[in-house]
C-alpha positions in Angstrom: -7.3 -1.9 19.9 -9.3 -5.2 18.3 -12.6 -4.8 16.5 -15.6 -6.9 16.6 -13.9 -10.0 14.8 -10.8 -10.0 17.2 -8.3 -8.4 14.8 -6.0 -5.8 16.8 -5.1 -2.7 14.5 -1.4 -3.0 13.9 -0.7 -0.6 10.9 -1.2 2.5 9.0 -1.7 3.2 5.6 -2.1 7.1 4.9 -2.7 8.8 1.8 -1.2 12.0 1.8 -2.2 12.9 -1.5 -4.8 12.0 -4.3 -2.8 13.5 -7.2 -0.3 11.3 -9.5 1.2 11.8 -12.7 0.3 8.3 -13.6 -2.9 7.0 -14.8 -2.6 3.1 -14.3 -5.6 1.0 -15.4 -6.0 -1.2 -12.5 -5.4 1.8 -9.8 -8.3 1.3 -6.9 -8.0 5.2 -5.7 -7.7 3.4 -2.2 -10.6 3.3 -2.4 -11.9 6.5 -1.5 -12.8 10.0 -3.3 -11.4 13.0 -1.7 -14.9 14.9 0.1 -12.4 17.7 1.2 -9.2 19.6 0.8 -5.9 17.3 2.1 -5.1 17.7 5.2 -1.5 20.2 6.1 1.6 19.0 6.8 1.1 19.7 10.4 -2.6 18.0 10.5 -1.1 15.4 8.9 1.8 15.0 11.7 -0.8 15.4 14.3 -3.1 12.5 13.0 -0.1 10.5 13.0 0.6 11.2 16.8 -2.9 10.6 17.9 -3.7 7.2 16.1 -0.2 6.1 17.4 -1.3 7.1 20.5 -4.7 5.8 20.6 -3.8 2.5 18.7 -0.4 1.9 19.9 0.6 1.5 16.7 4.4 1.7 15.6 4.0 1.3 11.4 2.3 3.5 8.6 2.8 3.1 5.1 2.4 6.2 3.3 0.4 5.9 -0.3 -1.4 8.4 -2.8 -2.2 9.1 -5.5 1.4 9.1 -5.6 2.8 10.3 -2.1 6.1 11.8 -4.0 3.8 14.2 -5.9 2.8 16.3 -2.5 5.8 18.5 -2.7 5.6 18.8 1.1 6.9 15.3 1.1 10.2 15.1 2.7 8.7 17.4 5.5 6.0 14.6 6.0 8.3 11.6 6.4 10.5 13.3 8.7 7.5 15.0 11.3 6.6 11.1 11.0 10.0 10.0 11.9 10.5 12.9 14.6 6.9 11.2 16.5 9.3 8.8 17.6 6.4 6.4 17.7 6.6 4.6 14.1 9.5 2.1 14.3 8.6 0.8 10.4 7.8 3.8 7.8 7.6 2.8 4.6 6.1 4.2 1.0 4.2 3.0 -1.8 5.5 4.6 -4.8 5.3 4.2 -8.7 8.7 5.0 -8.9 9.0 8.1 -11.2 10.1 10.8 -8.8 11.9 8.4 -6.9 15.2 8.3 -8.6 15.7 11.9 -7.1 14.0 11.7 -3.9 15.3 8.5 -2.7 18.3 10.1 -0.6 16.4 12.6 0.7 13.7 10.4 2.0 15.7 7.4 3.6 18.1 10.4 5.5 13.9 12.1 6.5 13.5 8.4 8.3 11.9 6.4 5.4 12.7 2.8 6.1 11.4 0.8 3.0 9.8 0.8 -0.4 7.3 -0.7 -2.6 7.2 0.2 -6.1 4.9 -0.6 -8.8 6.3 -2.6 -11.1 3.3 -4.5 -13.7 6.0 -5.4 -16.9 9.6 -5.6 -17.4 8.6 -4.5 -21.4 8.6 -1.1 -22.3 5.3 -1.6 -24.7 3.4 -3.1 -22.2 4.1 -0.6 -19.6 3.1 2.2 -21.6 -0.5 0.0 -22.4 -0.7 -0.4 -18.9 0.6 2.9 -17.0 -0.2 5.2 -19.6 3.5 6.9 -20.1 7.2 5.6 -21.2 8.9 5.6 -18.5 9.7 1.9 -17.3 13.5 2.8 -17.5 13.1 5.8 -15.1 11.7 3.3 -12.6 14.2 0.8 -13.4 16.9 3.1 -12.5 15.2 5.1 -9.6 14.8 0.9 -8.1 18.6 1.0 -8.7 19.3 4.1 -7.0 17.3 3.2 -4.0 19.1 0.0 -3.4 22.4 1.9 -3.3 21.3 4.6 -1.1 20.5 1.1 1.3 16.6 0.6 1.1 16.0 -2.5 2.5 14.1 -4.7 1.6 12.5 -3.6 -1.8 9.5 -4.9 -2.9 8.2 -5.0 -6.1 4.1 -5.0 -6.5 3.1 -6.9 -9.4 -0.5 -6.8 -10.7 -1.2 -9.4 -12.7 -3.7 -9.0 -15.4 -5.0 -11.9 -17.7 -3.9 -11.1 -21.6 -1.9 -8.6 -20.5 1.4 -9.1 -18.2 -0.1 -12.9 -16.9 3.1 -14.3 -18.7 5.6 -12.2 -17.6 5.8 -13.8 -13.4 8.8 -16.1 -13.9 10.5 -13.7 -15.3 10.0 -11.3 -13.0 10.3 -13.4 -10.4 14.3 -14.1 -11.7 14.5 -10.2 -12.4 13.6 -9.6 -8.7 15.9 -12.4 -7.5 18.7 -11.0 -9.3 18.5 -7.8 -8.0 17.4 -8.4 -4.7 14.2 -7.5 -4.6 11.0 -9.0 -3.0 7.7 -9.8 -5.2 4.5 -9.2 -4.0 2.3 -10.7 -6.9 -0.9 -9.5 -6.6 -4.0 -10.7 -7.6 -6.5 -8.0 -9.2 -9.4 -7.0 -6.4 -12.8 -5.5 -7.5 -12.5 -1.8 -7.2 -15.0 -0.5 -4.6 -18.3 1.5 -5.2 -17.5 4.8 -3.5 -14.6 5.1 -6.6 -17.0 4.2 -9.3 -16.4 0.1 -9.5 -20.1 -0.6 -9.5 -19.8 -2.7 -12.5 -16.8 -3.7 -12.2 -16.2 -4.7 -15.8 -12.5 -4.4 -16.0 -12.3 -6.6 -13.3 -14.3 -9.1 -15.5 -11.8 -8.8 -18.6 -8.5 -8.9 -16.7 -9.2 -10.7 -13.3 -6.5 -13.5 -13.2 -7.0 -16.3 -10.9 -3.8 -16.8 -9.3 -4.7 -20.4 -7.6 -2.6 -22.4 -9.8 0.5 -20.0 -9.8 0.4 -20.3 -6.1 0.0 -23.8 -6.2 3.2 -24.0 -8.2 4.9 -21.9 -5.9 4.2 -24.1 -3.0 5.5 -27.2 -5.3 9.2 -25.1 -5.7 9.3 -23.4 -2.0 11.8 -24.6 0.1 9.7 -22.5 2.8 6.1 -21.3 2.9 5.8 -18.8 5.8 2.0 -17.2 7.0 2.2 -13.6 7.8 -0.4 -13.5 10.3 0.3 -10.0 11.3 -0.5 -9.0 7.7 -3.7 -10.5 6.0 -2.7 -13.9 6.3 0.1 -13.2 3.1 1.5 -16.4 1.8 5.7 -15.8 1.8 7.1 -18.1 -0.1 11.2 -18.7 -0.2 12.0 -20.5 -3.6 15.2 -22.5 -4.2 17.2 -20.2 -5.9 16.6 -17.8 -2.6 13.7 -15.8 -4.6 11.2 -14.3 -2.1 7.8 -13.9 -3.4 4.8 -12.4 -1.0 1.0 -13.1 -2.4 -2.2 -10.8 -2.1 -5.2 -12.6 -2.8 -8.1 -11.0 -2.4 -10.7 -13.8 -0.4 -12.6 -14.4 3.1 -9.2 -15.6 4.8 -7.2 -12.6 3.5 -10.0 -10.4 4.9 -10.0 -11.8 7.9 -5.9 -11.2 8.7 -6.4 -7.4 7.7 -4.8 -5.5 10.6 -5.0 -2.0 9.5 -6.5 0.6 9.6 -6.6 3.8 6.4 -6.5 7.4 6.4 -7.7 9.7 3.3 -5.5 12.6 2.0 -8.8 14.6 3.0 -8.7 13.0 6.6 -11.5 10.5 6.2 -10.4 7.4 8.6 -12.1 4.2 6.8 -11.3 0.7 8.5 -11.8 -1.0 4.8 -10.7 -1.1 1.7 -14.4 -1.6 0.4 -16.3 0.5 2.5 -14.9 4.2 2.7 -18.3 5.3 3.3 -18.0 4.4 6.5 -15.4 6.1 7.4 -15.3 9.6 9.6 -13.1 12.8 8.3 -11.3 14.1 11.3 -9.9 17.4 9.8 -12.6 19.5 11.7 -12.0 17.8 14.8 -7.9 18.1 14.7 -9.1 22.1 14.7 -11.2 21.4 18.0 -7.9 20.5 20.0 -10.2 17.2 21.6 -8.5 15.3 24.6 -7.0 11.6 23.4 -9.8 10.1 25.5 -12.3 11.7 22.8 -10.2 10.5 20.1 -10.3 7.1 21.2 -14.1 7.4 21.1 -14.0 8.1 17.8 -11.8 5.9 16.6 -12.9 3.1 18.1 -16.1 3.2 16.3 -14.2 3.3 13.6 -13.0 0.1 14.3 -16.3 -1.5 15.2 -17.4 -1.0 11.7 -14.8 -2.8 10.1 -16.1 -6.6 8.9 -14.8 -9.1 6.4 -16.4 -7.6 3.5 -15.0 -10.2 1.3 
Protein backbone atom coordinates (compact mmCIF):
# COMPACT_ATOMS: atom_id res chain seq x y z
CA UNK A 1 0.00 0.00 0.00
CA UNK A 2 1.73 3.65 -0.95
CA UNK A 3 0.47 6.88 0.59
CA UNK A 4 0.02 10.12 -0.96
CA UNK A 5 3.89 10.86 -1.46
CA UNK A 6 4.52 7.46 -3.22
CA UNK A 7 6.16 5.63 -0.29
CA UNK A 8 4.85 1.80 -0.06
CA UNK A 9 4.53 0.67 3.67
CA UNK A 10 7.18 -1.94 4.14
CA UNK A 11 7.55 -2.33 7.93
CA UNK A 12 6.16 -2.54 11.41
CA UNK A 13 7.22 -1.11 14.49
CA UNK A 14 4.78 -2.20 17.45
CA UNK A 15 4.94 -1.19 20.89
CA UNK A 16 3.76 -3.81 22.98
CA UNK A 17 4.23 -2.04 26.13
CA UNK A 18 4.68 1.50 27.58
CA UNK A 19 6.43 0.41 30.83
CA UNK A 20 10.36 0.29 31.23
CA UNK A 21 12.56 0.04 34.10
CA UNK A 22 14.71 2.73 32.54
CA UNK A 23 14.24 6.35 32.53
CA UNK A 24 16.67 7.58 29.65
CA UNK A 25 16.77 11.38 29.08
CA UNK A 26 16.54 11.44 25.39
CA UNK A 27 13.63 8.60 25.24
CA UNK A 28 10.80 9.99 22.68
CA UNK A 29 7.82 7.63 24.16
CA UNK A 30 7.45 6.75 20.41
CA UNK A 31 5.90 9.30 20.35
CA UNK A 32 2.64 8.57 21.66
CA UNK A 33 0.79 8.46 25.17
CA UNK A 34 -1.07 5.41 25.96
CA UNK A 35 -5.26 6.73 25.68
CA UNK A 36 -6.16 3.07 26.68
CA UNK A 37 -5.29 -0.25 28.30
CA UNK A 38 -2.49 -2.45 26.01
CA UNK A 39 -3.87 -4.47 23.84
CA UNK A 40 -3.75 -8.78 24.90
CA UNK A 41 -1.54 -11.07 23.72
CA UNK A 42 -4.09 -12.42 21.34
CA UNK A 43 -5.23 -8.77 20.04
CA UNK A 44 -1.86 -8.21 19.70
CA UNK A 45 -1.36 -11.42 17.40
CA UNK A 46 -4.39 -10.53 15.57
CA UNK A 47 -3.24 -6.92 14.59
CA UNK A 48 -0.20 -8.45 13.43
CA UNK A 49 -2.19 -10.88 10.99
CA UNK A 50 -4.38 -8.16 9.63
CA UNK A 51 -1.72 -5.39 8.84
CA UNK A 52 0.37 -8.27 7.29
CA UNK A 53 -2.47 -9.02 5.44
CA UNK A 54 -3.70 -5.73 4.42
CA UNK A 55 -0.10 -4.28 3.82
CA UNK A 56 1.65 -7.21 2.69
CA UNK A 57 4.10 -6.63 4.91
CA UNK A 58 6.78 -9.37 6.00
CA UNK A 59 8.87 -7.17 8.95
CA UNK A 60 7.81 -5.63 12.46
CA UNK A 61 10.10 -4.47 14.96
CA UNK A 62 8.84 -4.80 18.34
CA UNK A 63 9.67 -1.59 20.80
CA UNK A 64 8.21 -0.22 24.21
CA UNK A 65 8.69 1.14 26.76
CA UNK A 66 10.80 -1.73 26.97
CA UNK A 67 9.18 -4.78 25.02
CA UNK A 68 11.08 -7.32 27.65
CA UNK A 69 9.16 -5.73 30.56
CA UNK A 70 5.51 -7.19 29.26
CA UNK A 71 6.01 -10.51 30.87
CA UNK A 72 3.75 -12.01 28.15
CA UNK A 73 6.80 -11.49 25.93
CA UNK A 74 8.01 -14.72 24.65
CA UNK A 75 4.28 -15.63 24.01
CA UNK A 76 4.23 -12.47 21.73
CA UNK A 77 7.27 -13.17 19.55
CA UNK A 78 6.40 -16.58 18.94
CA UNK A 79 2.22 -15.96 17.93
CA UNK A 80 4.29 -13.39 15.64
CA UNK A 81 6.52 -15.98 14.37
CA UNK A 82 3.66 -18.68 14.14
CA UNK A 83 1.67 -15.85 11.51
CA UNK A 84 4.08 -17.14 9.21
CA UNK A 85 3.82 -13.81 7.43
CA UNK A 86 6.92 -11.80 9.15
CA UNK A 87 10.14 -13.15 7.44
CA UNK A 88 12.37 -10.24 9.64
CA UNK A 89 11.30 -9.88 13.47
CA UNK A 90 13.34 -8.04 15.32
CA UNK A 91 13.39 -6.07 18.91
CA UNK A 92 14.50 -2.85 20.20
CA UNK A 93 15.79 -3.41 23.63
CA UNK A 94 17.86 -1.52 26.38
CA UNK A 95 19.38 -4.48 27.13
CA UNK A 96 18.75 -5.17 30.89
CA UNK A 97 16.46 -8.22 30.79
CA UNK A 98 18.09 -9.45 27.88
CA UNK A 99 21.00 -11.35 29.25
CA UNK A 100 18.15 -13.92 30.41
CA UNK A 101 15.76 -13.71 27.79
CA UNK A 102 17.92 -13.91 24.82
CA UNK A 103 17.60 -17.88 24.34
CA UNK A 104 14.24 -17.90 24.87
CA UNK A 105 13.37 -15.26 22.37
CA UNK A 106 15.75 -16.21 19.32
CA UNK A 107 14.23 -20.25 19.85
CA UNK A 108 10.25 -17.92 20.02
CA UNK A 109 11.48 -16.75 16.21
CA UNK A 110 13.19 -13.38 17.15
CA UNK A 111 15.61 -12.84 14.34
CA UNK A 112 17.73 -9.64 15.38
CA UNK A 113 18.50 -6.99 18.00
CA UNK A 114 19.04 -3.41 18.67
CA UNK A 115 20.19 -2.31 21.89
CA UNK A 116 20.63 0.91 23.37
CA UNK A 117 23.94 1.57 23.89
CA UNK A 118 24.71 5.82 24.55
CA UNK A 119 28.44 5.33 26.54
CA UNK A 120 30.93 2.67 26.99
CA UNK A 121 31.65 4.61 30.72
CA UNK A 122 29.92 3.47 33.65
CA UNK A 123 29.43 7.34 34.99
CA UNK A 124 28.06 8.54 32.01
CA UNK A 125 25.57 5.88 31.66
CA UNK A 126 24.21 6.28 34.95
CA UNK A 127 23.91 10.40 34.07
CA UNK A 128 22.29 9.39 31.02
CA UNK A 129 19.99 6.17 31.80
CA UNK A 130 19.38 6.85 35.22
CA UNK A 131 20.73 3.35 36.80
CA UNK A 132 24.30 1.31 36.97
CA UNK A 133 23.93 -1.11 34.93
CA UNK A 134 26.11 -0.66 31.74
CA UNK A 135 27.86 -4.11 32.55
CA UNK A 136 24.55 -6.00 32.60
CA UNK A 137 24.08 -4.72 29.04
CA UNK A 138 27.57 -5.37 28.16
CA UNK A 139 27.18 -8.95 28.98
CA UNK A 140 23.44 -9.61 27.98
CA UNK A 141 25.15 -8.00 24.13
CA UNK A 142 27.67 -10.90 24.86
CA UNK A 143 25.21 -13.45 25.55
CA UNK A 144 23.11 -12.67 22.51
CA UNK A 145 25.92 -13.01 20.14
CA UNK A 146 26.63 -16.51 21.39
CA UNK A 147 23.14 -17.67 21.34
CA UNK A 148 23.70 -16.49 17.23
CA UNK A 149 21.83 -13.04 16.92
CA UNK A 150 22.77 -11.67 13.87
CA UNK A 151 23.52 -8.90 13.07
CA UNK A 152 23.57 -6.64 16.34
CA UNK A 153 23.16 -3.30 16.26
CA UNK A 154 24.04 -0.91 18.63
CA UNK A 155 21.87 2.52 18.75
CA UNK A 156 23.94 5.36 19.76
CA UNK A 157 22.43 8.71 20.64
CA UNK A 158 24.65 11.22 20.49
CA UNK A 159 24.27 14.15 22.83
CA UNK A 160 26.53 17.34 22.62
CA UNK A 161 28.57 17.69 26.25
CA UNK A 162 27.64 14.58 26.99
CA UNK A 163 28.75 11.19 25.09
CA UNK A 164 29.63 13.45 21.60
CA UNK A 165 33.28 12.26 22.22
CA UNK A 166 32.87 8.90 22.74
CA UNK A 167 31.97 7.77 18.54
CA UNK A 168 35.43 6.50 17.61
CA UNK A 169 35.56 4.66 20.26
CA UNK A 170 32.54 3.10 20.01
CA UNK A 171 32.80 2.70 16.63
CA UNK A 172 36.27 0.29 17.36
CA UNK A 173 34.28 -1.27 20.36
CA UNK A 174 31.42 -2.27 17.89
CA UNK A 175 34.00 -3.34 15.22
CA UNK A 176 35.61 -5.55 17.65
CA UNK A 177 32.82 -7.33 18.68
CA UNK A 178 30.90 -7.46 15.70
CA UNK A 179 28.46 -5.27 16.11
CA UNK A 180 26.69 -2.71 13.80
CA UNK A 181 26.40 1.17 14.88
CA UNK A 182 23.52 3.00 14.18
CA UNK A 183 24.63 6.67 15.41
CA UNK A 184 21.84 8.61 15.75
CA UNK A 185 21.34 12.02 15.68
CA UNK A 186 18.88 13.54 18.54
CA UNK A 187 15.20 14.32 16.87
CA UNK A 188 12.79 16.85 18.60
CA UNK A 189 10.46 14.88 20.75
CA UNK A 190 6.87 15.28 19.42
CA UNK A 191 3.98 17.39 21.08
CA UNK A 192 1.44 14.66 21.87
CA UNK A 193 4.54 13.38 24.60
CA UNK A 194 5.00 16.71 26.01
CA UNK A 195 8.11 18.09 23.56
CA UNK A 196 6.35 21.39 22.98
CA UNK A 197 9.42 23.27 24.00
CA UNK A 198 11.67 21.16 23.19
CA UNK A 199 14.43 22.57 25.36
CA UNK A 200 16.54 19.50 25.86
CA UNK A 201 16.67 19.22 22.32
CA UNK A 202 18.17 22.78 22.43
CA UNK A 203 21.02 21.84 25.04
CA UNK A 204 22.06 18.48 23.63
CA UNK A 205 21.09 18.46 19.89
CA UNK A 206 24.40 17.44 18.12
CA UNK A 207 24.75 18.17 14.55
CA UNK A 208 26.12 15.19 13.14
CA UNK A 209 27.12 16.82 9.51
CA UNK A 210 30.71 16.78 9.98
CA UNK A 211 30.93 13.30 11.66
CA UNK A 212 29.25 12.03 8.56
CA UNK A 213 31.31 13.88 6.36
CA UNK A 214 34.31 12.24 7.93
CA UNK A 215 32.90 8.99 7.58
CA UNK A 216 32.39 9.41 3.93
CA UNK A 217 36.27 10.54 3.83
CA UNK A 218 37.28 6.84 5.51
CA UNK A 219 34.40 4.55 3.78
CA UNK A 220 35.53 2.21 1.51
CA UNK A 221 31.67 1.90 0.62
CA UNK A 222 28.76 4.22 1.21
CA UNK A 223 25.57 2.28 0.59
CA UNK A 224 21.73 4.17 0.55
CA UNK A 225 19.16 2.15 2.21
CA UNK A 226 16.32 3.23 0.27
CA UNK A 227 13.92 0.75 1.77
CA UNK A 228 14.62 2.41 5.09
CA UNK A 229 14.60 6.29 5.32
CA UNK A 230 17.14 6.85 3.00
CA UNK A 231 20.00 5.51 6.03
CA UNK A 232 23.46 6.26 5.02
CA UNK A 233 25.57 2.68 5.52
CA UNK A 234 28.83 3.26 5.62
CA UNK A 235 31.67 0.28 5.46
CA UNK A 236 34.96 1.72 7.01
CA UNK A 237 38.44 0.27 6.26
CA UNK A 238 38.95 -1.68 9.06
CA UNK A 239 35.42 -3.56 8.09
CA UNK A 240 33.41 -1.25 10.75
CA UNK A 241 29.74 -0.88 9.72
CA UNK A 242 28.17 2.22 10.88
CA UNK A 243 24.26 3.02 9.80
CA UNK A 244 23.17 6.93 10.40
CA UNK A 245 19.70 8.41 11.48
CA UNK A 246 19.41 11.85 10.72
CA UNK A 247 16.53 13.40 11.37
CA UNK A 248 15.72 15.93 7.88
CA UNK A 249 13.28 16.32 4.80
CA UNK A 250 15.21 13.39 2.78
CA UNK A 251 15.12 11.02 5.84
CA UNK A 252 11.35 11.79 5.97
CA UNK A 253 10.72 11.23 2.81
CA UNK A 254 12.36 7.31 2.75
CA UNK A 255 10.15 6.40 5.92
CA UNK A 256 8.43 3.25 4.92
CA UNK A 257 6.64 2.28 8.00
CA UNK A 258 4.05 2.30 9.52
CA UNK A 259 3.55 2.34 14.05
CA UNK A 260 1.30 0.63 16.36
CA UNK A 261 0.66 1.80 20.15
CA UNK A 262 0.80 -0.65 23.06
CA UNK A 263 -2.93 0.70 23.45
CA UNK A 264 -3.69 -0.04 19.73
CA UNK A 265 -3.53 3.43 18.23
CA UNK A 266 -2.11 2.97 14.49
CA UNK A 267 -0.15 6.38 13.75
CA UNK A 268 1.73 6.62 10.25
CA UNK A 269 4.37 9.27 12.04
CA UNK A 270 6.63 9.59 14.42
CA UNK A 271 5.40 13.33 14.93
CA UNK A 272 1.88 13.08 14.58
CA UNK A 273 0.22 10.32 16.83
CA UNK A 274 -2.75 12.39 16.95
CA UNK A 275 -3.59 11.20 13.90
CA UNK A 276 -3.60 8.03 14.37
CA UNK A 277 -6.89 5.55 14.98
CA UNK A 278 -6.98 2.93 18.12
CA UNK A 279 -8.19 -0.30 16.66
CA UNK A 280 -8.77 -2.32 19.94
CA UNK A 281 -12.63 -1.79 19.71
CA UNK A 282 -12.70 -2.75 16.30
CA UNK A 283 -10.51 -6.18 16.72
CA UNK A 284 -13.74 -6.92 19.22
CA UNK A 285 -16.14 -6.23 16.11
CA UNK A 286 -14.67 -9.27 14.11
CA UNK A 287 -14.75 -6.61 10.78
CA UNK A 288 -13.97 -8.34 7.29
CA UNK A 289 -10.17 -7.52 5.89
CA UNK A 290 -11.91 -5.44 3.22
CA UNK A 291 -13.03 -2.96 6.19
CA UNK A 292 -9.69 -3.15 7.68
CA UNK A 293 -8.15 -2.04 4.57
CA UNK A 294 -10.48 1.01 4.70
CA UNK A 295 -9.25 1.94 7.77
CA UNK A 296 -5.95 1.53 7.27
CA UNK A 297 -5.63 3.05 4.34
CA UNK A 298 -6.58 6.35 5.70
CA UNK A 299 -4.20 5.83 7.93
CA UNK A 300 -1.75 5.94 5.37
CA UNK A 301 -3.17 8.95 3.49
CA UNK A 302 -2.40 11.04 6.54
CA UNK A 303 1.05 10.32 6.67
CA UNK A 304 3.31 13.47 5.14
CA UNK A 305 6.97 14.50 5.51
CA UNK A 306 6.47 16.31 8.63
CA UNK A 307 10.10 17.14 8.71
Amino acid sequence: MKDNNNRIIKHIRFSITSHCNSNCIYCDKEGFTPKMSELTVEEITKLCKILAKVLNVSKIKLTGGEPLCRKEIISIVKNISNLGFYKDISMTTNGLLLGKKAKELFDAGLNRINVSLATLNPQRYKRICNNDSLETVLKALEISKDIGFNPIKINYVILKNINDDEFWSMSDFCNKKGYILQLIELHQVAKSVGGGNNLFYQNYHYNTIPLIKQLEKKSNKTIIRSNMQNRKKFILSNGAIIETIVPSHEFCMGCTKLRIGCDGNLFGCLFRSDLGKNLKESLKAHYSLEKYDQIIRQIVDSREPYY
